[in-house]
N, C-alpha and C positions, 0 to 999 in steps of 0.2 A: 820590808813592811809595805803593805800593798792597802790603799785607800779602801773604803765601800764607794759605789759608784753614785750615791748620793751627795758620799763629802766631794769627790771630785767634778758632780753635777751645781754645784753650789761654788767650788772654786773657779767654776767657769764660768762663771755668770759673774764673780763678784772681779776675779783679775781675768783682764782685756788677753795678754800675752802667755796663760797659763794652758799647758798641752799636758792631757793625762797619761800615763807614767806605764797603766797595765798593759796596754796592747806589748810590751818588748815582753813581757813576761808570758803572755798567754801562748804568743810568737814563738817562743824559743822550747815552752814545754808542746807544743804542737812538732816542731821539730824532734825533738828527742822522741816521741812517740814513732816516729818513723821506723825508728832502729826497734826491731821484734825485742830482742834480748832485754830492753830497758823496758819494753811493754808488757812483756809475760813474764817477767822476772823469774829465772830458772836457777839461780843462785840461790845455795842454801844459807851462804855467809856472808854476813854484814859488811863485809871487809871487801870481797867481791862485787858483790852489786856495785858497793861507791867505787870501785875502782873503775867499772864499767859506765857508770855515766860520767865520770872523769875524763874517761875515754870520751867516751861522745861528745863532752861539751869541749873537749879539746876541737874533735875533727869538726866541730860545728862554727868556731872559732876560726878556723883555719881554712875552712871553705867560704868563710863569708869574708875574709881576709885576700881569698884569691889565691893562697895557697895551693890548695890542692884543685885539681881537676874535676 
């Protein structure tokens, strides 16, 4: 679940130590756009597609891990 940026404009003000939460999410679907095949979706089946960005969020995981090269 992902705030409006009102309520997180308002939790900033109100707690001193409080860091908003969306930039990791806006971050990580900016990434997966990189990969064509999750952007044009060319998969007719449900089951494919999710295997496919399963795929990516694995190797996106893995390269921010240091993993891979």
């Amino acid at each position: 679940h992902i705030m409006p940026r009102d309520a997180e404009r308002t939790l900033l003000q109100k707690l001193p130590g409080y860091r908003a939460r969306r930039w990791p999410v806006e971050r990580t679907h900016s990434w997966m756009n990189r990969f064509r095949r999750i952007l044009v979706r060319w998969e007719k089946k449900a089951d494919n597609y999710k295997g496919m960005v399963h795929l990516t969020c694995a190797f996106i995981a893995f390269h921010q891990a240091g993993l891979v090269g």
